[in-house]
N, CA, C and O atoms as a MOPAC input file, in Angstrom:
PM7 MOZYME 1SCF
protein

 N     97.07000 1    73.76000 1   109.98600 1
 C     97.90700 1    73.80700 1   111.16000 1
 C     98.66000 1    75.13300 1   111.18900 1
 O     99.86300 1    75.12200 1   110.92900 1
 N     97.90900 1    76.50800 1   111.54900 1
 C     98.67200 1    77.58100 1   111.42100 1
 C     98.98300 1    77.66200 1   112.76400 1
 O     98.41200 1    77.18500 1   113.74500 1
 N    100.50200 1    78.69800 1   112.60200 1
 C    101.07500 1    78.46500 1   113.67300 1
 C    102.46000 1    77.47100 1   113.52800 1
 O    103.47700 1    77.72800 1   114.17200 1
 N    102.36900 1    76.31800 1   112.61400 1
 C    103.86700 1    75.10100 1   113.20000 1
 C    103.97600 1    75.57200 1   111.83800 1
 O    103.06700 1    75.91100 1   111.08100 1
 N    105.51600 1    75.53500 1   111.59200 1
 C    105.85800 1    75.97200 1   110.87500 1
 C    106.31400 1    74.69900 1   109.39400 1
 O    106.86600 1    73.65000 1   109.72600 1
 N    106.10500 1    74.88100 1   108.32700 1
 C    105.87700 1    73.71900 1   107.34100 1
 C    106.71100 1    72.45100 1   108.08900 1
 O    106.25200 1    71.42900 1   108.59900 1
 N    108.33900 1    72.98200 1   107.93800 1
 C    109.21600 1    71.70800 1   108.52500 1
 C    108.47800 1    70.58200 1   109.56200 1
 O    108.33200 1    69.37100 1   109.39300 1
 N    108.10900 1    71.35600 1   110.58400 1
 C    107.11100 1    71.49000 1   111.62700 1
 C    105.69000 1    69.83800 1   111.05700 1
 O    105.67100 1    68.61700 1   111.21400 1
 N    105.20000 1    70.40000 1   110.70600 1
 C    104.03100 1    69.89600 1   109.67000 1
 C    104.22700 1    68.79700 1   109.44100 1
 O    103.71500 1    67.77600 1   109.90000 1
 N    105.11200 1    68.98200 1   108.59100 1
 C    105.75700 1    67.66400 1   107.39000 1
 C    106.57100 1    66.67200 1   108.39600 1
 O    106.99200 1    65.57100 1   108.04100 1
 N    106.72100 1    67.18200 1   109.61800 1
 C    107.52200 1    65.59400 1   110.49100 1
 C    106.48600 1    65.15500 1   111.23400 1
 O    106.48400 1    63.92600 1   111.15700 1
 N    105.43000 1    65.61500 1   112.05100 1
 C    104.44600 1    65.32200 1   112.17500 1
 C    103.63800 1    64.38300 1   111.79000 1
 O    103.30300 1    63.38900 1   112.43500 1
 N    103.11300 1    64.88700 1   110.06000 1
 C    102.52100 1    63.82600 1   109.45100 1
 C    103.63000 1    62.56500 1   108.48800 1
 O    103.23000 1    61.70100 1   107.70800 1
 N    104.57400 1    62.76000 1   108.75400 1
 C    105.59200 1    61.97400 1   108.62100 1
 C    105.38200 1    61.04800 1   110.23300 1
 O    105.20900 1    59.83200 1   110.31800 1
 N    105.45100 1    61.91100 1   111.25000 1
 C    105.52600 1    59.91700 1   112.10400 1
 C    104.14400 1    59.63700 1   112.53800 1
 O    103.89000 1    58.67900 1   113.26800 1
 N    103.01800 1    60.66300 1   111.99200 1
 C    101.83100 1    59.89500 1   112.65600 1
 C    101.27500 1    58.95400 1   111.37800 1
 O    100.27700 1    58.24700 1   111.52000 1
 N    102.21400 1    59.03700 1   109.79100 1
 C    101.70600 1    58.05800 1   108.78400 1
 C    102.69200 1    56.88000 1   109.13600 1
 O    102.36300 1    55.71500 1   108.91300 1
 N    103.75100 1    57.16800 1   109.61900 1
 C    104.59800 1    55.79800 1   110.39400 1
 C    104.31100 1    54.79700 1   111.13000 1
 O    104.54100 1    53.58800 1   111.08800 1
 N    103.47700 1    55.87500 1   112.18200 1
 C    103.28900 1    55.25200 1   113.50000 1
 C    101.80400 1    54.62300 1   112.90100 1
 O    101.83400 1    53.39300 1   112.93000 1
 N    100.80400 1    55.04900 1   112.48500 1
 C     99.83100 1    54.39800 1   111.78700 1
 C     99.91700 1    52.90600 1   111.25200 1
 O     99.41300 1    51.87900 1   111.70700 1
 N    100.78200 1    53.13400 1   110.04600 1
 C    101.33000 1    51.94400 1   109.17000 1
 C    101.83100 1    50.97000 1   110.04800 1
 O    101.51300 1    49.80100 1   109.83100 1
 N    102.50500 1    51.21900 1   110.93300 1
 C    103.55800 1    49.96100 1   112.03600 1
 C    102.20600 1    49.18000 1   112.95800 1
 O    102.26100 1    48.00500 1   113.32100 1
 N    100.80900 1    50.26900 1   113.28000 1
 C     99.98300 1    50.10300 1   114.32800 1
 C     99.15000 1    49.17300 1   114.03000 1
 O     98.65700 1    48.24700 1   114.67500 1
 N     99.01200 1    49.69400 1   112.50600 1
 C     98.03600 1    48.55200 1   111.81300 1
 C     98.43500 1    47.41300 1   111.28200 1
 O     97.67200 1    46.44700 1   111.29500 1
 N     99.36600 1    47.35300 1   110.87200 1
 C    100.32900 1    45.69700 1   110.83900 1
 C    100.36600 1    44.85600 1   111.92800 1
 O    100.05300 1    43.66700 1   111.86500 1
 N    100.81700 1    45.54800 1   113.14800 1
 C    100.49400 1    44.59800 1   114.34200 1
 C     99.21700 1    44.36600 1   114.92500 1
 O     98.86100 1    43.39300 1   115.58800 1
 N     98.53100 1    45.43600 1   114.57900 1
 C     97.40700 1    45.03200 1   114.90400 1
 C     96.80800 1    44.03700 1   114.11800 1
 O     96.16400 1    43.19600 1   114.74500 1
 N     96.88300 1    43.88700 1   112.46000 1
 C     96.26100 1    42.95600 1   111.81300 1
 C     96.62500 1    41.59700 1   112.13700 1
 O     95.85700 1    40.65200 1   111.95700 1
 N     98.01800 1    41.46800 1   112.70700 1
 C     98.50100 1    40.51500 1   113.09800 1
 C     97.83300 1    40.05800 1   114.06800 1
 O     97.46500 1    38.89300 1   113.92200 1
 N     97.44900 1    40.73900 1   115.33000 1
 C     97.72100 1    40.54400 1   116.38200 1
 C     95.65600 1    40.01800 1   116.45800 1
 O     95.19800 1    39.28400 1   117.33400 1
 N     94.79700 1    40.66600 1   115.28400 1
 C     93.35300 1    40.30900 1   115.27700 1
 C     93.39700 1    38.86600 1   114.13600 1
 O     92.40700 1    38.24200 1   113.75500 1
 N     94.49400 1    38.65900 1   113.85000 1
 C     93.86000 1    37.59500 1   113.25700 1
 C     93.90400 1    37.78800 1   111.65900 1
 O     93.53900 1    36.78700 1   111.04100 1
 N     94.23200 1    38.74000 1   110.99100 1
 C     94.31300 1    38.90700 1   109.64200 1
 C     95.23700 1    38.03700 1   109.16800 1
 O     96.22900 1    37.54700 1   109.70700 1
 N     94.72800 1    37.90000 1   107.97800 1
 C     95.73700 1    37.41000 1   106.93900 1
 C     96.77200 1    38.07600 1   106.36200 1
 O     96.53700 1    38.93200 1   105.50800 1
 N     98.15600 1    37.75100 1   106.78100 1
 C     99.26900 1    39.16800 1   106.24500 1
 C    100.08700 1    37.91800 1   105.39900 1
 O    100.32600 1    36.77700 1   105.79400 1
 N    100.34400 1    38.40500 1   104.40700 1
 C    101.84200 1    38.30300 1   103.62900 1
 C    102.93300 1    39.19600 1   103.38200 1
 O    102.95100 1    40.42600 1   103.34200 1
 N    104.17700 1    38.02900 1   103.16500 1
 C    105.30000 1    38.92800 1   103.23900 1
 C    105.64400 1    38.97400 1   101.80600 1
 O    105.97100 1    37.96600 1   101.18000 1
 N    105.53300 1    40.68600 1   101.06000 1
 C    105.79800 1    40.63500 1    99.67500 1
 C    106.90100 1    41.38100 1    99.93900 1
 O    107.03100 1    42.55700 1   100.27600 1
 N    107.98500 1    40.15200 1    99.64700 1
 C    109.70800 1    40.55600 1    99.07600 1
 C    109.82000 1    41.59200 1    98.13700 1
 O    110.89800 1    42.15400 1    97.94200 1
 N    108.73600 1    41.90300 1    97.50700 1
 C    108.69200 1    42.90000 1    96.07300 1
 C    108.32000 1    44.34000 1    96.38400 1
 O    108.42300 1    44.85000 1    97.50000 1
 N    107.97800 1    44.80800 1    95.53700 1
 C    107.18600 1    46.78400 1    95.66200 1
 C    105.38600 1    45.84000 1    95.16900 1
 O    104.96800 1    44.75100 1    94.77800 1
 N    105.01500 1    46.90100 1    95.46600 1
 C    103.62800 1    46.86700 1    94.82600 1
 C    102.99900 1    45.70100 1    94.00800 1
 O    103.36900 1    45.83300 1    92.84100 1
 N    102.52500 1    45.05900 1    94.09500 1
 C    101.91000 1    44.02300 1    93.07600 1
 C    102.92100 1    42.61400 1    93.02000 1
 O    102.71900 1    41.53900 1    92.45500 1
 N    104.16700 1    43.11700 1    93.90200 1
 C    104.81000 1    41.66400 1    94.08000 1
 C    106.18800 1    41.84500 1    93.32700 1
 O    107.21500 1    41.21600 1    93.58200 1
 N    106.01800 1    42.89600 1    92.27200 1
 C    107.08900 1    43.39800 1    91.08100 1
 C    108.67800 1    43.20500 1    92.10400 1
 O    108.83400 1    43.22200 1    93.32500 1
 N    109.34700 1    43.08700 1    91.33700 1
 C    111.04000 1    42.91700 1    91.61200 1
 C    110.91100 1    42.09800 1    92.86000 1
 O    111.79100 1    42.26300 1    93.70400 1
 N    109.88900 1    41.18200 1    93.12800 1
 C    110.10900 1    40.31900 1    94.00800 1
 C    111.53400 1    39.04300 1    94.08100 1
 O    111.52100 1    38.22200 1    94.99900 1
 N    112.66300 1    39.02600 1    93.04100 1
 C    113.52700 1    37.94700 1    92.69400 1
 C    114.77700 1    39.28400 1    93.11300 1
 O    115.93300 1    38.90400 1    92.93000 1
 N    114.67000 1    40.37600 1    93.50100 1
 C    115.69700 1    41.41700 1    94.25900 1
 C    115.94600 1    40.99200 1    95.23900 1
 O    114.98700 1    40.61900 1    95.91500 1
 N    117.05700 1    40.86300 1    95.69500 1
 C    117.25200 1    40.96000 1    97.20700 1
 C    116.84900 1    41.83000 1    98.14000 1
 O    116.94800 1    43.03000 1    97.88200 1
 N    116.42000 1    41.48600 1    99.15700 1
 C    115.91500 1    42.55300 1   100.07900 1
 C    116.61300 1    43.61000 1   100.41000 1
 O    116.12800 1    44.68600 1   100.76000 1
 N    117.97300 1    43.30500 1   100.29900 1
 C    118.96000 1    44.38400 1   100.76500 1
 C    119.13000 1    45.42000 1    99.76900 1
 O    119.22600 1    46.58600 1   100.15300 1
 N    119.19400 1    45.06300 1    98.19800 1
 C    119.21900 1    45.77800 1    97.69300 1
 C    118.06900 1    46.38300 1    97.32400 1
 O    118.20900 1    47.40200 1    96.64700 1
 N    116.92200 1    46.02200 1    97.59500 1
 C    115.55900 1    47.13500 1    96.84800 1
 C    115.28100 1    47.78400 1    98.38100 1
 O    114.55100 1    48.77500 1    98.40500 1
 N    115.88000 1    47.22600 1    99.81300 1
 C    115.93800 1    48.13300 1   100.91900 1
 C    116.83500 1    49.93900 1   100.06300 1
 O    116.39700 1    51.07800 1    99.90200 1
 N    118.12800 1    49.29700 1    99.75900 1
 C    118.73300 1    50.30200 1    99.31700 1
 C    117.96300 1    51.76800 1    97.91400 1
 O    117.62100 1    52.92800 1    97.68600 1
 N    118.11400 1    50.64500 1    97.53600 1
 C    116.85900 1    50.80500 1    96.05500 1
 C    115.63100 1    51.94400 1    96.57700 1
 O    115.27000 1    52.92000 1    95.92100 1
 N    115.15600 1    51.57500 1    97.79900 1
 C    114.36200 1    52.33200 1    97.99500 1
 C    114.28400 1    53.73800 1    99.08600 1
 O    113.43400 1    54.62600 1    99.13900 1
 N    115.31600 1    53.56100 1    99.76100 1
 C    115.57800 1    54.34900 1   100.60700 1
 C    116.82200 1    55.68400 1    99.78000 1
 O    117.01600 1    56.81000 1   100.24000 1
 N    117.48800 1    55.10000 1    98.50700 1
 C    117.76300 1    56.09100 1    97.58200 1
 C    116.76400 1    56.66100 1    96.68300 1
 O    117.14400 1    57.63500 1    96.03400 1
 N    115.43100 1    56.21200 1    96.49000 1
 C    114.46300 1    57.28000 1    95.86200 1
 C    113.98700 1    57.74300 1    96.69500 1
 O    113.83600 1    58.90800 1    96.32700 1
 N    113.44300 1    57.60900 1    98.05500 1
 C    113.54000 1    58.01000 1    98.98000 1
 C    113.87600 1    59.54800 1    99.18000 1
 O    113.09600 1    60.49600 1    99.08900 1
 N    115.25000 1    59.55900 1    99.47900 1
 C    116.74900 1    60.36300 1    99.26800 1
 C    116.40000 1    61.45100 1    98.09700 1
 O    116.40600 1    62.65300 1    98.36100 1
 N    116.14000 1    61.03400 1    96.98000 1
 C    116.46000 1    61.52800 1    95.76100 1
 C    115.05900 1    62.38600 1    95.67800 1
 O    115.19700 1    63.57900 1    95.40500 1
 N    113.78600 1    61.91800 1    95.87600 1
 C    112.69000 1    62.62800 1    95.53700 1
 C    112.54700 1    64.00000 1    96.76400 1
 O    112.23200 1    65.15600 1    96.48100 1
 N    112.82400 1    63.55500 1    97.91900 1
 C    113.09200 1    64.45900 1    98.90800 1
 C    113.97800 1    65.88000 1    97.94500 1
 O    113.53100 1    66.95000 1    97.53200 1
 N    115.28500 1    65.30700 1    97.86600 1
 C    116.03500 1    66.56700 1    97.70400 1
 C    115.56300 1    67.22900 1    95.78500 1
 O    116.04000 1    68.24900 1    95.28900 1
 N    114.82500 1    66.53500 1    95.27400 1
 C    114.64900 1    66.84800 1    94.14700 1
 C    113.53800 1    67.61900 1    94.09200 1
 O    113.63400 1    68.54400 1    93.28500 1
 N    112.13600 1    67.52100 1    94.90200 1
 C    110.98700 1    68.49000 1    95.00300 1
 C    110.94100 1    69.19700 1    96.63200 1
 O    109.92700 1    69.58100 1    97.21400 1
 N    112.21600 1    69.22600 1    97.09300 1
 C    112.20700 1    70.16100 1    98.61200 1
 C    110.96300 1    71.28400 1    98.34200 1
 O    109.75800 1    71.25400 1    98.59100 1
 N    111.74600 1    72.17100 1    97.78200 1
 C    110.91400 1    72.84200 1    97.72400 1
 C    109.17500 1    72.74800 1    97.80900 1
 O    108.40400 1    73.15100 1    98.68000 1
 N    108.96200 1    72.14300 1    96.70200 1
 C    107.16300 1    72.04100 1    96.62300 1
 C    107.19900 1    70.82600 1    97.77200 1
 O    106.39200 1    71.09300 1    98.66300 1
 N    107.55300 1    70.19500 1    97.88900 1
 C    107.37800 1    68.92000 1    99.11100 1
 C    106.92600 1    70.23800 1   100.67700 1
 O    106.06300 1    70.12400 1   101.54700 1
 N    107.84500 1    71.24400 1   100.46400 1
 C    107.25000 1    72.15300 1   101.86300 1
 C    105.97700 1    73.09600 1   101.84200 1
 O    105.41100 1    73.68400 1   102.76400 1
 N    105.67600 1    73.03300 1   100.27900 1
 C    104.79000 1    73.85600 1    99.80700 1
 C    103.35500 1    72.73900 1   100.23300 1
 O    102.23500 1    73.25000 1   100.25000 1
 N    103.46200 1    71.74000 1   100.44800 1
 C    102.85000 1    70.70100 1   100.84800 1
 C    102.96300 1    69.87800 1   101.35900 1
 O    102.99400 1    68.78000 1   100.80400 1
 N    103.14000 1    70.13100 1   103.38600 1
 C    103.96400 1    69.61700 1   104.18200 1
 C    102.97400 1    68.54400 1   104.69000 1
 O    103.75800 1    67.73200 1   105.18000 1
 N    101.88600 1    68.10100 1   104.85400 1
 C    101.10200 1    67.02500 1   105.50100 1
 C    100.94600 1    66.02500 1   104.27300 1
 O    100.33200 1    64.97900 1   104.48200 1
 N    101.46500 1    66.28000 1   102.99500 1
 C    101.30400 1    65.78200 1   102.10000 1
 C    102.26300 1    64.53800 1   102.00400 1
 O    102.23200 1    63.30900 1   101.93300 1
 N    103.17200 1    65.64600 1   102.04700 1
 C    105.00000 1    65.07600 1   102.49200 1
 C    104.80700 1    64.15800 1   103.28700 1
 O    104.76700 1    62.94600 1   103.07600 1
 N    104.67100 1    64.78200 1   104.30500 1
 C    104.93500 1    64.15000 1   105.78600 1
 C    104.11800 1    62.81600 1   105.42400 1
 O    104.61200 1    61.75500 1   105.80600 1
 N    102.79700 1    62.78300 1   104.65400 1
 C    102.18200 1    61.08100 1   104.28900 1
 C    103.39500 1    60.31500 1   103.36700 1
 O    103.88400 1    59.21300 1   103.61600 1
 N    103.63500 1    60.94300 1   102.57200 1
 C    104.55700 1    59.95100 1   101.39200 1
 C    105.57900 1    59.80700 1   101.81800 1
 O    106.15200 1    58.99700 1   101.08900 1
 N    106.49700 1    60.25200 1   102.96600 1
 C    107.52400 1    60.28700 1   103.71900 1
 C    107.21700 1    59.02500 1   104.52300 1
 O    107.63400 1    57.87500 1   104.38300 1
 N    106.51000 1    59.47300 1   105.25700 1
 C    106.27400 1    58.69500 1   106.39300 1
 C    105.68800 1    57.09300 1   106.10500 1
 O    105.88000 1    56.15000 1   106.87300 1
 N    105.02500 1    57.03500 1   104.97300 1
 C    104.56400 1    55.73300 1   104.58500 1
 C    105.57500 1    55.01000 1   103.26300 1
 O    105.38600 1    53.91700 1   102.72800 1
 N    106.51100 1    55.86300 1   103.00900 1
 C    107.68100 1    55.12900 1   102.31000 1
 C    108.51400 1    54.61700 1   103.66900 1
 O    108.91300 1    53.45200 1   103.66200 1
 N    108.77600 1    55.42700 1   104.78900 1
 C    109.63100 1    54.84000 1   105.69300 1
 C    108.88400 1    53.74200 1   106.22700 1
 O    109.50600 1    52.69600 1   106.41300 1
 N    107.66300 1    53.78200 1   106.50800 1
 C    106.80000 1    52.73500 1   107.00000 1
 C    107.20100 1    51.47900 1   106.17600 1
 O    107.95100 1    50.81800 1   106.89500 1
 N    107.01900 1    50.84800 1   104.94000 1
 C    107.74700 1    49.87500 1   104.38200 1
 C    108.88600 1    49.72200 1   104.25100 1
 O    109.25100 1    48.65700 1   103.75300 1
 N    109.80500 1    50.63900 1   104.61200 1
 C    111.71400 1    50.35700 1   104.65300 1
 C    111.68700 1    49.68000 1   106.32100 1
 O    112.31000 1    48.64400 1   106.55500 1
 N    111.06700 1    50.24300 1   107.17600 1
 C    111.13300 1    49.52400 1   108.59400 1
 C    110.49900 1    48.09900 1   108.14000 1
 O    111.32400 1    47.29900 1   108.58200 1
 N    109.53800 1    47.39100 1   107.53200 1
 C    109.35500 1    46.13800 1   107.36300 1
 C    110.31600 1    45.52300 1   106.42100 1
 O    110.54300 1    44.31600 1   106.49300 1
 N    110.81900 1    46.17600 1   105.65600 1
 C    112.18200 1    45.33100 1   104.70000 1
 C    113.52500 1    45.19000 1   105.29000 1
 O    114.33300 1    44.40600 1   104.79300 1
 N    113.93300 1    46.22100 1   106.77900 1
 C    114.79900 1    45.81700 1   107.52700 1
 C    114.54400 1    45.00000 1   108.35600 1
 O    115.50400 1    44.26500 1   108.58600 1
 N    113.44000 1    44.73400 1   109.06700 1
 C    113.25000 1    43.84200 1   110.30100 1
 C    112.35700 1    42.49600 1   109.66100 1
 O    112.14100 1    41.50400 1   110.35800 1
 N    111.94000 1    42.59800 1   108.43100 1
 C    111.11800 1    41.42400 1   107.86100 1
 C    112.35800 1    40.80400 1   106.65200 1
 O    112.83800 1    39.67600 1   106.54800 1
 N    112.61900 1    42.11700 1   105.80700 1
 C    112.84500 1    41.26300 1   104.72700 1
 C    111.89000 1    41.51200 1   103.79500 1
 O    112.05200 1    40.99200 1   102.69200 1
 N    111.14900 1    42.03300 1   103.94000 1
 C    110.15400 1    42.43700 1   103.01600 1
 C    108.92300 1    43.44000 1   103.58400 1
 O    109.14300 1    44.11200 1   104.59200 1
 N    107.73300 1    43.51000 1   102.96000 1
 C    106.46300 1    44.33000 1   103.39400 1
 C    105.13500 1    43.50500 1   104.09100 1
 O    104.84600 1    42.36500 1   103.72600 1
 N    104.69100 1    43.93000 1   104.70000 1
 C    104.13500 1    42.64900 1   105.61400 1
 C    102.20900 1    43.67800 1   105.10700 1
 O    101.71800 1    44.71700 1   105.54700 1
 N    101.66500 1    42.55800 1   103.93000 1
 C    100.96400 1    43.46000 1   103.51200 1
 C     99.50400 1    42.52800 1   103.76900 1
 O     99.39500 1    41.41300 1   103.26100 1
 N     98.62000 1    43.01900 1   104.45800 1
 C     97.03900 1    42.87400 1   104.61300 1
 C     95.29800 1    43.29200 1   104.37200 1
 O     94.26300 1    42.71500 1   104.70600 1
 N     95.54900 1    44.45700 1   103.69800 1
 C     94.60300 1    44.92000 1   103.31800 1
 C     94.37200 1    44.17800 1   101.80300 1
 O     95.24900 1    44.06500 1   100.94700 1
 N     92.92900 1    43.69000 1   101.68800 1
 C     92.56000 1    43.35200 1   100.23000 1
 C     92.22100 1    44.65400 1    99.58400 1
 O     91.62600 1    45.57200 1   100.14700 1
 N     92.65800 1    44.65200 1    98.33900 1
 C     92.00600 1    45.57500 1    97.55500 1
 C     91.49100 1    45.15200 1    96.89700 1
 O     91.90400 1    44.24000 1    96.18200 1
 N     89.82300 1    45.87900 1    96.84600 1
 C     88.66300 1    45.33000 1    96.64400 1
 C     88.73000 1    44.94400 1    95.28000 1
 O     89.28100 1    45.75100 1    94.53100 1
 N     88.19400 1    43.65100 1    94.67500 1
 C     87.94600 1    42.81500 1    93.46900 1
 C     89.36200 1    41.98800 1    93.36900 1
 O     89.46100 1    40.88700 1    92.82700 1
 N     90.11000 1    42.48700 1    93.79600 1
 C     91.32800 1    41.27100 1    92.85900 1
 C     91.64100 1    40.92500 1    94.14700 1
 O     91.20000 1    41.39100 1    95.19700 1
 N     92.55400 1    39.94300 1    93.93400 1
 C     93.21900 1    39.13300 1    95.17700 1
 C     94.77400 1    39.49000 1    95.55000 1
 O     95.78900 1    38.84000 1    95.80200 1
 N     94.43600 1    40.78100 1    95.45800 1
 C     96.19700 1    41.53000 1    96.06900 1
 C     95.84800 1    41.71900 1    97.39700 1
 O     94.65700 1    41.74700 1    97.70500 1
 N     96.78400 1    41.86200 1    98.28600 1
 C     96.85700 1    42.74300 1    99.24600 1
 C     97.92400 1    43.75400 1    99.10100 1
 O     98.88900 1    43.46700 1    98.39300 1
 N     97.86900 1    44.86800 1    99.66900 1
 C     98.54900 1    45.89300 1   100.16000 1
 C     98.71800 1    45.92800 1   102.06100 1
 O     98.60100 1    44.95200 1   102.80200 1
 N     98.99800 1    47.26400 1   102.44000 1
 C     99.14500 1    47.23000 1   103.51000 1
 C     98.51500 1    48.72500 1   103.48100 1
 O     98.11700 1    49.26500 1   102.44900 1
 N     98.48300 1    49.36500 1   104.89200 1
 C     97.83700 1    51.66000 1   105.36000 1
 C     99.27000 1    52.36000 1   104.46800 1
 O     99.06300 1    53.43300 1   103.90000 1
 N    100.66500 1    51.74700 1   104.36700 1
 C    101.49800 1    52.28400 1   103.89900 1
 C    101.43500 1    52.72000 1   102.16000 1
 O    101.96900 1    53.68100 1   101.60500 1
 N    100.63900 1    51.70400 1   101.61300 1
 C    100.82000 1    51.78900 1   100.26600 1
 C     99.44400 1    52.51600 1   100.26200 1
 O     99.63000 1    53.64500 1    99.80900 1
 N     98.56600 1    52.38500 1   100.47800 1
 C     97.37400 1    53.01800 1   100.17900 1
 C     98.05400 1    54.81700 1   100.76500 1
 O     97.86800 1    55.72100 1    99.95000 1
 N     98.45200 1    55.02300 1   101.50300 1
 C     98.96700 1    56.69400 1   102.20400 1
 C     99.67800 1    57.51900 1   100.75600 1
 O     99.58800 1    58.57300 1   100.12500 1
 N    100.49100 1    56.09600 1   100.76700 1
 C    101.31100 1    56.86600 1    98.96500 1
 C    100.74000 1    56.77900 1    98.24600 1
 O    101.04900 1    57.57600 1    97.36000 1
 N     99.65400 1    55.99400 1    97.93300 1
 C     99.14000 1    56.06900 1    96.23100 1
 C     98.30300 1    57.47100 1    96.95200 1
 O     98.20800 1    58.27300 1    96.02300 1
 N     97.78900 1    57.96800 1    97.96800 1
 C     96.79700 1    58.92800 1    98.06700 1
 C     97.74500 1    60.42500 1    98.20800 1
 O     97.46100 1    61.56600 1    97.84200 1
 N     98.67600 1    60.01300 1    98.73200 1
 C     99.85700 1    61.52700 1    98.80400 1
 C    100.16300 1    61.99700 1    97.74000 1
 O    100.18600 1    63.19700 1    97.46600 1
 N    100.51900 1    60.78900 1    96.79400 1
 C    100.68200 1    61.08600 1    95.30700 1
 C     99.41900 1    61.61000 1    94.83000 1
 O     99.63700 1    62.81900 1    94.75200 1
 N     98.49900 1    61.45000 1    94.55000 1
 C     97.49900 1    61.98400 1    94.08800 1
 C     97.28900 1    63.34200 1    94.57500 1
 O     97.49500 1    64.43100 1    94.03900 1
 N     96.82100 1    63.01000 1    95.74000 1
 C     96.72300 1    64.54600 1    96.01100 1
 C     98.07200 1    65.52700 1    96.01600 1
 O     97.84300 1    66.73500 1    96.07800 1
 N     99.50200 1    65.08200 1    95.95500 1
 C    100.28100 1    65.77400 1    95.23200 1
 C    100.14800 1    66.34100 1    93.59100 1
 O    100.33600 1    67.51400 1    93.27000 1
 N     99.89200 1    65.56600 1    92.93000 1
 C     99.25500 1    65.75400 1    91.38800 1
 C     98.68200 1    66.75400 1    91.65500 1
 O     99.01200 1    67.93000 1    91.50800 1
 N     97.54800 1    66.16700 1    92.17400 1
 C     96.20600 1    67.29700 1    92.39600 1
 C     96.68400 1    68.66200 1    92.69400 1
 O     96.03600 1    69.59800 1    92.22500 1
 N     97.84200 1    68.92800 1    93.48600 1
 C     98.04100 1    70.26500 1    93.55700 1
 C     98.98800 1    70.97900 1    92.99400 1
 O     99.25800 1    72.14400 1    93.28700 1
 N     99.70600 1    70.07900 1    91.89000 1
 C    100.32600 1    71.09700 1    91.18700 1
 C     99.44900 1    71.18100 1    90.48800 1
 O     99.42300 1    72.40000 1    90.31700 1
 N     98.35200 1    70.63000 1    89.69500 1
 C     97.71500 1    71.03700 1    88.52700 1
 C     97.24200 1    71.90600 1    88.83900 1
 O     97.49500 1    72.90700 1    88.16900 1
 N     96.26500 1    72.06200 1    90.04500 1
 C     95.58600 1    73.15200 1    90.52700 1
 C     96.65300 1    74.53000 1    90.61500 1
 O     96.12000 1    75.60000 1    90.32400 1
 N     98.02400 1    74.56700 1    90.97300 1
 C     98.61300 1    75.46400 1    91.27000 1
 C     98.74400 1    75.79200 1    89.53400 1
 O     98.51700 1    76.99200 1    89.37500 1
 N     98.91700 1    75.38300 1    88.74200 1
 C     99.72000 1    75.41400 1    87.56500 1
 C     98.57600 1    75.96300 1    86.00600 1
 O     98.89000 1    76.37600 1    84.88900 1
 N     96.71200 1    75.60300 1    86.90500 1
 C     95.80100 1    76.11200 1    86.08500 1
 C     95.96100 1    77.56600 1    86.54800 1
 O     95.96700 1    78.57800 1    85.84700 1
 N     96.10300 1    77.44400 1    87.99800 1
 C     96.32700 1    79.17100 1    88.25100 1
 C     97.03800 1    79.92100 1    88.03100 1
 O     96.67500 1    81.08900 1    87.88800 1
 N     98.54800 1    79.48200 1    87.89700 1
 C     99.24200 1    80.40000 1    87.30000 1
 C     98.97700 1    80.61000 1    85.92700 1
 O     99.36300 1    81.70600 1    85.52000 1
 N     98.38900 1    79.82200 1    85.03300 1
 C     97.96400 1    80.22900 1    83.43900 1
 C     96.70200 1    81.10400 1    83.15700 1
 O     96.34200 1    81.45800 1    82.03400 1
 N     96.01800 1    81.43200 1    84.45700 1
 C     95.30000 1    82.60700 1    84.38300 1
 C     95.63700 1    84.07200 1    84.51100 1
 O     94.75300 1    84.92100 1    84.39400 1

């Protein structure tokens, strides 16, 4: 995206991983999927938290990872803008649900997830992916 400038970038793919995540929840709803509401993070974990507080809980790492990798977060603004945008994507279902309203099976076991958690486990990765890559290059 040359031309918009990172900030630019990174809000972008921040509300089109939002607007995604919200599209496909109602839509799974709305075709007939099977959704559950996991009170918890990932795998169901700290499901006996209150919603209010792992709302909080999460919207301060949130907060914290933002201002802690600014920098490289702009160095990799569509990256951002996914792990941004699909962490806010599950804080909007823990304010208006109470929890994560999750439908996708992941294949072999009997979890579901939801487009939000799959965006972060892949932002993260391909975040990894590019510091290592940045970090083999600087050791050349």
């Amino acid at each position: 995206m040359k031309g918009i400038s990172p900030e630019r970038q990174m809000l972008l793919m921040l509300l089109l991983a939002l607007g995604f995540d919200q599209l496909s929840k109602e839509g799974a709803r709305f075709l007939g999927f099977s959704t559950t509401f996991n009170p918890g993070i990932s795998l169901g974990w700290f499901g006996v938290v209150s919603p209010e507080v792992l709302t909080m809980i999460t919207i301060a790492v949130i907060v914290f990872l933002w201002y802690q990798f600014r920098k490289t977060w702009l160095e990799y603004p569509a990256v951002a803008g996914m792990f941004f945008g699909a962490g806010l994507g599950n804080v909007v279902d823990r304010v208006w649900y109470g929890s994560v309203r999750d439908w996708l099976p992941v294949p072999g076991t009997a979890i579901t997830n939801n487009l939000a958690d799959w965006m972060l486990f892949i932002a993260i990765a391909l975040f990894a992916i590019s510091l290592i890559r940045t970090g083999l290059k600087e050791q050349k």
